[in-house]
N, C-alpha and C positions, 0 to 999 in steps of 0.2 A: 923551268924548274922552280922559279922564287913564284911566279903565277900560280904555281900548282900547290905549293907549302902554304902560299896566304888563303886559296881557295879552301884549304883542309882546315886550316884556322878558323876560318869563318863557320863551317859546319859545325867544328866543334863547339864553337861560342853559343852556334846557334839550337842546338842540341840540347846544351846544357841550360840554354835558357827557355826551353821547353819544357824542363825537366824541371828546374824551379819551380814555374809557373804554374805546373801540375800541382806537384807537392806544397802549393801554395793554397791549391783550391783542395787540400787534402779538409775532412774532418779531423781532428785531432783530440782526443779527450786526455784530459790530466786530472786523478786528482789528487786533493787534497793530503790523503793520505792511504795506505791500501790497508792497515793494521789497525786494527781497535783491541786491549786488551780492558776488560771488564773490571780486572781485578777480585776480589773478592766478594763475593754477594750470597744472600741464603735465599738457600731454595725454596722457601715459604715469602719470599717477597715479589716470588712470579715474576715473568717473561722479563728480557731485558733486550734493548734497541740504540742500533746507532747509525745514524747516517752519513752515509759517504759520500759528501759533496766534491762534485766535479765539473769541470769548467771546458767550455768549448774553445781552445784555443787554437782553433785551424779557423779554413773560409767559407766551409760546408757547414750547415744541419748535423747536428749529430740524432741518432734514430738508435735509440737501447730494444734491439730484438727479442732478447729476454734472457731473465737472470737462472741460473742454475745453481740452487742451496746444495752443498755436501751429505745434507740428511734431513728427513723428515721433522725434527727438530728446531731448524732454521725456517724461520719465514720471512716470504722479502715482498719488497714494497719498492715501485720507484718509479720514476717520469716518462711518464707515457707522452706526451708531446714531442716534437724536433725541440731540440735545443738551437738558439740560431747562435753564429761565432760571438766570443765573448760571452755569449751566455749560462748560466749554474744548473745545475742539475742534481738528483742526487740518486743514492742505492741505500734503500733501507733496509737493514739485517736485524734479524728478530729473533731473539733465542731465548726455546722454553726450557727449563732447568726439571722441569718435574720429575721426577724419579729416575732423576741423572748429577747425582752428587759426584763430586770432585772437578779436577782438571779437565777442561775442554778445548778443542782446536778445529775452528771449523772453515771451512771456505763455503765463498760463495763466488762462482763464474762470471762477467757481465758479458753480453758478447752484443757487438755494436759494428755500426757503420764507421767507425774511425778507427785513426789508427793510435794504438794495438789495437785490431779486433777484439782479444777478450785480454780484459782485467783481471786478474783473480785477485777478491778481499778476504781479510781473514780475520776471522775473530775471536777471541780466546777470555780464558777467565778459570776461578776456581769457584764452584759450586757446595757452601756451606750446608751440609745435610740436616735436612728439619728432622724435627722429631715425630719419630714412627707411631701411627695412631692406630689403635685396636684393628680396625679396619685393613690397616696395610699390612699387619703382622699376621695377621688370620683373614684373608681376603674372602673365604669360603663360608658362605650361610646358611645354614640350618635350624630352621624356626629362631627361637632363642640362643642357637650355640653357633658360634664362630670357628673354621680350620683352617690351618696353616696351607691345607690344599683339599681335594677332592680325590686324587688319585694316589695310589701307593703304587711305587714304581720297585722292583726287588731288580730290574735290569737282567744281569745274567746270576743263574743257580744251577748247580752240576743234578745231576738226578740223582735222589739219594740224599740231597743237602738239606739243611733247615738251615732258615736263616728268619732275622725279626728286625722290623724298621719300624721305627714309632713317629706317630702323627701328632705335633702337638695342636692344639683345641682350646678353647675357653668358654665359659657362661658366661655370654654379654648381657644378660637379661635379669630382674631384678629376684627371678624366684629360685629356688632347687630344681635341676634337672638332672633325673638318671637316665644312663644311657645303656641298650642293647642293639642285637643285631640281628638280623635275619638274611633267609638265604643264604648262609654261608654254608659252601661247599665244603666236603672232608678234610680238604688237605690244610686246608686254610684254620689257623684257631685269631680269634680276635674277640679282645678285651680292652675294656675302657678302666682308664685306671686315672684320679680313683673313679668307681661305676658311678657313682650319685657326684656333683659338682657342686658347690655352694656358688651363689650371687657375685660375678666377676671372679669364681674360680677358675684354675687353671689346669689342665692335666693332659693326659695323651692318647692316644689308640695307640694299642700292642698288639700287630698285626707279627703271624708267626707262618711263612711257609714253606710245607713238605711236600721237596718235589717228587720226591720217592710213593707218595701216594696221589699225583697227578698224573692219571694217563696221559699221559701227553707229549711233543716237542715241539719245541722252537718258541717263538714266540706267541704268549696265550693270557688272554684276559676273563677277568669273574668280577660279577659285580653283585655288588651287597647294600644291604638297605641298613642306614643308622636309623633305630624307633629312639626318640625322646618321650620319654614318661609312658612307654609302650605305644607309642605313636606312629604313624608314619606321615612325617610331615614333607614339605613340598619339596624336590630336588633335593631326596636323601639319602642318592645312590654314592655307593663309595666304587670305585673302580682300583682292581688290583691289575697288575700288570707283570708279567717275567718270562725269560725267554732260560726254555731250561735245555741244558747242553748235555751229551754225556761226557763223563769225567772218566780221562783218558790217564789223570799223570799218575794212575799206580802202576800201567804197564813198563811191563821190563823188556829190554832193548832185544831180545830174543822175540817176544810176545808184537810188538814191533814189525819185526823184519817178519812175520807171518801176518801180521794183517792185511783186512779185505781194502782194495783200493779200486775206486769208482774213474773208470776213464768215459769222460762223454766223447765222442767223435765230433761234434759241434755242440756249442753255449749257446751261439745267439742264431739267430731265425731272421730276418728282417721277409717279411709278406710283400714288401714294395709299396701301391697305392692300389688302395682299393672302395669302394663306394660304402656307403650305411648299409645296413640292416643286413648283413654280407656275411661270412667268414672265411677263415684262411687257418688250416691245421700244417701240422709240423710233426714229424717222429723223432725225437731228440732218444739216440742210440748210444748206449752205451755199454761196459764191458767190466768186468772183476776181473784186471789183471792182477787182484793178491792172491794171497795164499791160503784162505781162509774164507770163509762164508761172508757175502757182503748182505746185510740186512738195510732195506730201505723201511727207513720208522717214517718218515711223513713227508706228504709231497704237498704242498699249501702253494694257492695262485691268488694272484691279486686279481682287481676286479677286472671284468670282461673274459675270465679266461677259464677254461674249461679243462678239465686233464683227466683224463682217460689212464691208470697206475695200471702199471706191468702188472700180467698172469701170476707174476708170483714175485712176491718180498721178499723170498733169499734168495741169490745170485750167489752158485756155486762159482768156485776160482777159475778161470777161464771161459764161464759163462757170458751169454752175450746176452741184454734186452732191451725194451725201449718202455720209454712211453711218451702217448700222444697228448698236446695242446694243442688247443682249439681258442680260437680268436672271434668273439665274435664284436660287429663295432656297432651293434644296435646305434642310436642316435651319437655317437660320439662323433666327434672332425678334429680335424688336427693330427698336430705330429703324437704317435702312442709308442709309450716308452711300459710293458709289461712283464712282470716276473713270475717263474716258477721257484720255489724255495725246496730243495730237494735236500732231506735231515737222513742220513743214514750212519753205518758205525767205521766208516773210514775215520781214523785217527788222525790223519794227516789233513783231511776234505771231507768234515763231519756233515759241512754246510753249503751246497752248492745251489750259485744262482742261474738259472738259465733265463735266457731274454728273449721276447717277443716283438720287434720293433717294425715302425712302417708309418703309413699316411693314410689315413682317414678323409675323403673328399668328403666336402661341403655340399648340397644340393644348387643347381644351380637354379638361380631365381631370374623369372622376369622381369 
């Protein structure tokens, strides 16, 4: 029994000095420090850098397989060679402030052949905001005149509503420049105010729109030409944008419980996989189980996709109909995620999406 207890003894010893011995030929990186804060700096005194030096304190080579920054923002830099034991190394962090004022908090990953496997550094600071130059305040150019954008966005507008967003603009240029517009659609009214600008004036577009005289629903764009001094100068299109809903909230709770309600019997479609130049259709069926006339105003598809609109746009109450989508994946591959946007006067499900989904093969090459 006392031969069998020393025999275990000895394994054990012998075990554990195996296990040292490993752990001894381990890489091991330390460093310095894992934190850098910047402290305060302006953001007009560009990029700032700091390096995190570390030390090979195992019996192995250390081998940095590469760094992972938290954001594009972060640039790194760092030792490409084996580090031998005892030897320095470092992880350089590089952070550009450019139109990123205030407080920041960034990591960056190191992942290596020692142990820890990965480091995480982190680097922090407060970003002193420069001062905004004509440029960045009106980033949008037009001959002589500068805007705060290109696009007028109204978002969502009830049918029936007017509403007005103003664009502010400047005269960066040394002379008078008056401003009009062309192509503008009916419903649309737009004015430059004031119309003529002096030398580094400043003033706006009074963009006004009625959606009540847009045939139209859902989401719908117009685009219009700013002329300078009756001009039309290069990149002078303004783009309006809005997505116009019907305005439901004067019905009364009676008005309500009789409306038309759109049931589909399936949303989504998934085609499976299928090759190029190919297609794959779908009957997406549905029903007006309301009480009331269900009116289909617009059925709008994104790209690849074709839709064939039901025999008829009202759907008496307990009327059944469909209509068909068609897919087709001319050169596309990959996974295809497609929509049908289906606008009708369900109060409850004015806006329904239905989906196209599936796999597009690749041709196979020699």
């Amino acid at each position: 029994m006392k031969r069998m207890i020393n025999s275990v003894m000895v394994l054990l010893i012998f075990l554990m000095g195996v296990n040292l011995n490993a752990q001894q030929r381990n890489a091991t990186i330390a460093f310095d420090k894992t934190n850098h804060d910047f402290g305060k700096f302006k953001e007009a005194d560009g990029k700032v850098s700091h390096e995190f030096v570390f030390t090979n304190t195992g019996s192995e080579p250390i081998i940095i397989n590469r760094v992972a920054a938290s954001c594009g923002c972060t640039a790194t830099s760092w030792t490409k060679e084996p580090i031998v034991p005892g030897g320095k190394g470092y992880v350089k962090a590089e952070y550009n402030p450019r139109n990123r004022p205030g407080r920041f908090n960034k990591t960056v990953t190191v992942f290596t052949n020692a142990e820890p496997r990965t480091v995480i550094l982190r680097i922090m600071g407060d970003v002193i905001p420069r001062e905004k130059t004509v440029e960045d305040i009106y980033p949008y150019q037009i001959g002589g005149m500068r805007f705060k954008s290109n696009h007028i966005a109204f978002v969502k507008i009830k049918k029936g509503q007017q509403k007005t967003v103003l664009l502010g603009m400047i005269n960066n240029s040394n002379e008078k420049i008056t401003l009009s517009f062309s192509q503008v659609p009916s419903h649309l009214k737009v004015k430059a105010s004031p119309e003529t600008l002096k030398p580094k004036g400043k003033g706006f577009i009074e963009t006004t729109y009625d959606a009540g005289k847009k045939n139209d629903w859902g989401f719908v764009i117009d685009r219009l030409q700013i002329l300078l001094n009756d001009k039309a100068e290069k990149n002078n299109r303004l783009t309006v944008s809005a997505t116009i809903e019907e305005d439901f909230s004067g019905l009364t709770r009676e008005e309500l419980e009789n409306a038309p309600k759109a049931e589909f019997e399936s949303k989504t479609f998934n085609f499976g996989t299928m090759k190029q130049k190919s297609s794959a259709s779908y009957e997406f069926v549905f029903k007006n189980t309301g009480k009331s006339d269900l009116i289909i105003r617009k059925i709008k598809s994104t790209c690849g996709c074709t839709v064939v609109n039901p025999k008829e746009t009202v759907i008496k109450p307990g009327q059944t109909s469909s209509l068909k989508a068609i897919f087709n994946s001319g050169t596309r591959r990959g996974r295809q995620n497609k929509t049908v946007t289906v606008i009708t006067n369900d109060p409850k499900n004015s806006m329904i999406l239905l989906r196209l989904t599936g796999e597009v093969e690749a041709p196979k090459t020699n």
